[in-house]
C-alpha positions in Angstrom: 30.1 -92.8 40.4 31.6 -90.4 37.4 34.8 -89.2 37.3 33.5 -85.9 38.4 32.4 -87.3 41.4 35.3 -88.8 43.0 38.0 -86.2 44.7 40.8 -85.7 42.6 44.8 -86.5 44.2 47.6 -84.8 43.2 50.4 -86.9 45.3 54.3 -85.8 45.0 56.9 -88.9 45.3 60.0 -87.3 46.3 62.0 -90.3 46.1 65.3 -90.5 47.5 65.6 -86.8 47.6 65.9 -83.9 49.9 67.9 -84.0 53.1 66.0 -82.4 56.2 67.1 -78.5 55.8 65.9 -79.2 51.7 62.7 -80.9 52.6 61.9 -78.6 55.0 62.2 -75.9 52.5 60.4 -77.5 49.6 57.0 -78.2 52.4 57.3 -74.6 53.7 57.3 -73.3 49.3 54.5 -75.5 48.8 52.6 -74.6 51.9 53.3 -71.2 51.1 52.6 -71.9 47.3 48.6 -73.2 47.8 47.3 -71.9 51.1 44.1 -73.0 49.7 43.6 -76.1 47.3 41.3 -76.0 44.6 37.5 -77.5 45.6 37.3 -81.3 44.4 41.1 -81.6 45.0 43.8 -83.6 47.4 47.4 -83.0 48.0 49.9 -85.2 49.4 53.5 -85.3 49.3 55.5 -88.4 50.1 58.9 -87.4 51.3 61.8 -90.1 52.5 61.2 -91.5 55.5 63.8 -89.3 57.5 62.1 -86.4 56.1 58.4 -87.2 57.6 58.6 -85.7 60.8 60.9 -82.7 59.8 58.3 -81.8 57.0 55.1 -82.3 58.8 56.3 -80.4 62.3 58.8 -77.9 60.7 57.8 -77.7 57.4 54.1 -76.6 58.2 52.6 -80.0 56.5 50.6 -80.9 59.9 49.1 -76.8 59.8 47.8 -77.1 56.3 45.1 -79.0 54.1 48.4 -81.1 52.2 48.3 -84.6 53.6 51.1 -86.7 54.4 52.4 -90.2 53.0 55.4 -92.0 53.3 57.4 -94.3 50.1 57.4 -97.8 51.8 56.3 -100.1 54.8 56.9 -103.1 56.1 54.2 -105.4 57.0 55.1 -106.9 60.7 54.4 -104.8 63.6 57.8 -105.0 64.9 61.0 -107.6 65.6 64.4 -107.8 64.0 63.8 -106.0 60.5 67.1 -103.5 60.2 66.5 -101.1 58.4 62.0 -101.1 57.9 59.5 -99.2 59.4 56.2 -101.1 60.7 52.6 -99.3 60.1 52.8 -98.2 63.4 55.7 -96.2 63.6 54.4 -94.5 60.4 51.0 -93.1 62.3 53.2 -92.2 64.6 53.9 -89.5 62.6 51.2 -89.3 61.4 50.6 -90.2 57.5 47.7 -90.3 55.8 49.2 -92.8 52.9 51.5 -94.7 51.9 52.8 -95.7 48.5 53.7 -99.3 47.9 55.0 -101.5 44.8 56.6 -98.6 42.6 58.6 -100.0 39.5 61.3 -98.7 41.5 60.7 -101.3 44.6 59.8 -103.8 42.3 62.8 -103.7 40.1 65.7 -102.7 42.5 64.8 -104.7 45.3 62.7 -107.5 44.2 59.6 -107.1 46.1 57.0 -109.5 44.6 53.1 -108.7 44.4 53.0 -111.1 47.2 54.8 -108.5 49.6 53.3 -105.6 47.9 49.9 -107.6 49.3 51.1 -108.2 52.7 51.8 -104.6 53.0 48.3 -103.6 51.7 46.5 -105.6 54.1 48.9 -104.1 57.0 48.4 -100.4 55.6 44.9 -100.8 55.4 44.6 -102.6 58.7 46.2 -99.8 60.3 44.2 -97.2 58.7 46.9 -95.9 56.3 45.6 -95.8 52.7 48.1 -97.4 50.1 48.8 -95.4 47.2 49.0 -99.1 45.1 51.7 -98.6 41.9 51.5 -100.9 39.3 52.6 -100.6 35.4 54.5 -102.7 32.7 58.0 -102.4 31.0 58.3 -101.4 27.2 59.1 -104.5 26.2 55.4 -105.8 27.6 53.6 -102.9 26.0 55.5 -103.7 22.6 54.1 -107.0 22.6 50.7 -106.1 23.7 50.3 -107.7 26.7 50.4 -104.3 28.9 46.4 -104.5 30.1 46.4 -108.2 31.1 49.9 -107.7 32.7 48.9 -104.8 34.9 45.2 -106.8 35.8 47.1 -109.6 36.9 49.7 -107.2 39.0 46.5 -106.0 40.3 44.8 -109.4 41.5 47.4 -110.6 43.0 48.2 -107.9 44.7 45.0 -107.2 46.4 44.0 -110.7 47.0 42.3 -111.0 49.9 42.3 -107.4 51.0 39.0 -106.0 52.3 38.0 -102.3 52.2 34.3 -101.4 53.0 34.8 -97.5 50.8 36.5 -96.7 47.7 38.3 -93.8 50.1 40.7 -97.0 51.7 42.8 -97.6 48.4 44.4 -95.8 45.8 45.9 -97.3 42.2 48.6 -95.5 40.6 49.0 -96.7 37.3 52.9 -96.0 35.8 54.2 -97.0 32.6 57.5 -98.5 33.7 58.4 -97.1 30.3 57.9 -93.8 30.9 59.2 -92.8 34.0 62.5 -90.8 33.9 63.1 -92.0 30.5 61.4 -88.6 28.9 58.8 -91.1 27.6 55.7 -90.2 28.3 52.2 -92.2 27.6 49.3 -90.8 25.5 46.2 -89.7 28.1 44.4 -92.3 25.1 47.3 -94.6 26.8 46.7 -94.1 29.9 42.5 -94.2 30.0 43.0 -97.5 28.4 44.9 -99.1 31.3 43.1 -97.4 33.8 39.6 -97.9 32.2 41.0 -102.3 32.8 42.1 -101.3 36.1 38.5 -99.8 37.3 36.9 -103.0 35.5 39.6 -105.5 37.7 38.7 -103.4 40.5 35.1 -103.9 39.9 34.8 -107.7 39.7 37.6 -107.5 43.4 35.4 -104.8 44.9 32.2 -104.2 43.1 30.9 -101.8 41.3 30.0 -99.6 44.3 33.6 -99.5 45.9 35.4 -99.6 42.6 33.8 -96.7 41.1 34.9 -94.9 44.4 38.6 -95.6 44.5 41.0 -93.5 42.8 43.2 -93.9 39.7 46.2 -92.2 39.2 48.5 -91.5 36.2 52.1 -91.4 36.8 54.9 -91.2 34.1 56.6 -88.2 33.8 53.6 -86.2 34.9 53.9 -82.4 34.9 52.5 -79.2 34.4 52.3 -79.1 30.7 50.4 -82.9 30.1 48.5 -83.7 33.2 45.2 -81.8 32.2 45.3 -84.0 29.1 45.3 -87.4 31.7 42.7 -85.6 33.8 40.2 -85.3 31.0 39.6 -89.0 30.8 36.9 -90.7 33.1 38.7 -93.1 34.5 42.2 -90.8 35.4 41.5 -89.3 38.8 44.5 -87.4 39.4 48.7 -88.1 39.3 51.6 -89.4 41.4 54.4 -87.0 40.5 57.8 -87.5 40.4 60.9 -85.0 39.4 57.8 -82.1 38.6 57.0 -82.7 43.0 60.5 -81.6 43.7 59.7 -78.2 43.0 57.1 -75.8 44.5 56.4 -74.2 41.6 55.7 -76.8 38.9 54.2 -79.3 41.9 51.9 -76.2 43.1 50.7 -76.0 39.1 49.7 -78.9 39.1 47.5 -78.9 41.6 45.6 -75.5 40.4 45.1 -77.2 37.1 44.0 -80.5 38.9 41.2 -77.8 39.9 40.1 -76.4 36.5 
């Protein structure tokens, strides 16, 4: 399968942004902003979880074609865990995916690819589809051991996960580097981790369910780079950051995701 041939997503990480009134607001512009999307194209936004219901209800997420994730999971079904949110109470909601291991997680709170693959096999049991982050620091990348750092972020993180269609996973590939830092990555930098992504995904998967999932380039994605990233084969769309906090520039995106 080409790069042509495998839907393109365009999937907005709103962080911890946006209390209900905003994010109702911001879903209602972008609703309003692409009452159709673009042929060969997905949208999903991925607001805090006290915003999910709000934006999918009031917001006009639920009436539209934009699909809905959420920014984190836990991996048990239920029991004393102040403060997380099972897989369950997420479809509850519903979501559609659910992003898991950002830089952000990784770094702040410690999680370890061993909890980013316990909450992998929970989405995926569960019928969410995890939007899988994964990316090095600067300090990797200077010394040139980005690619096998990322591969091995990538192995152990999907050890043991089964998926029977490319369609159950997604891979977001983000330079730690380069997010919020005003650093962005070459699209030459990008193709070259996610060209070593598709080939790790390939000898876990392969060939046929590799060349079907999606991989994204996050990193300070907006409106003025992301058609470069989209031009190469193995770059299948963006998770978005600061650009996804506004209809306009978010809704851009997504037209020239369609181009």
């Amino acid at each position: 399968m080409t790069q042509s041939k495998r839907t393109r997503l365009i999937a907005g990480n709103w962080k911890m942004n946006n209390g209900i009134d905003d994010a109702i607001a911001l879903a209602q512009g972008l609703v309003e902003a692409l009452p159709e999307i673009p042929a060969g194209v997905e949208v999903c936004v991925c607001p805090p979880t006290v915003d999910l219901r709000p934006v999918s209800c009031k917001g006009g997420i639920k009436d539209s074609a934009i699909k809905l994730g959420a920014q984190n999971v836990y991996w048990e079904a239920s029991g004393a865990y102040t403060g997380e949110t099972s897989v369950d109470m997420l479809k509850s909601v519903p979501v559609d995916y659910c992003i898991i291991g950002h830089s952000e997680r990784r770094d702040y709170f410690k999680e370890t690819d061993e909890d980013e693959n316990k909450k992998a096999k929970a989405l995926i049991a569960g019928d969410i589809v995890p939007i899988f982050c994964c990316g090095e620091s600067l300090e990797t990348r200077e010394a040139g051991e980005h690619v096998a750092f990322v591969t091995a972020q990538i192995k152990a993180g999907l050890e043991g996960v089964e998926i029977s269609s490319g369609d159950q996973l997604v891979i977001a590939y983000e330079p730690i580097w380069a997010i919020g830092t005003g650093k962005t990555a070459t699209a030459d930098d990008a193709q070259e981790v996610c060209g070593a992504i598709r080939a790790t995904l390939v000898e876990i998967f392969g060939e046929d369910i590799a060349n079907g999932i999606r991989v994204l380039y996050g990193g300070s994605a907006k409106p003025e780079n992301i058609a470069g990233f989209l031009e190469k084969e193995d770059v299948d769309g963006a998770l978005v950051g600061g650009a996804s906090l506004k209809a306009d520039s978010f809704s851009a995106m997504v037209v020239k995701a369609g181009e």
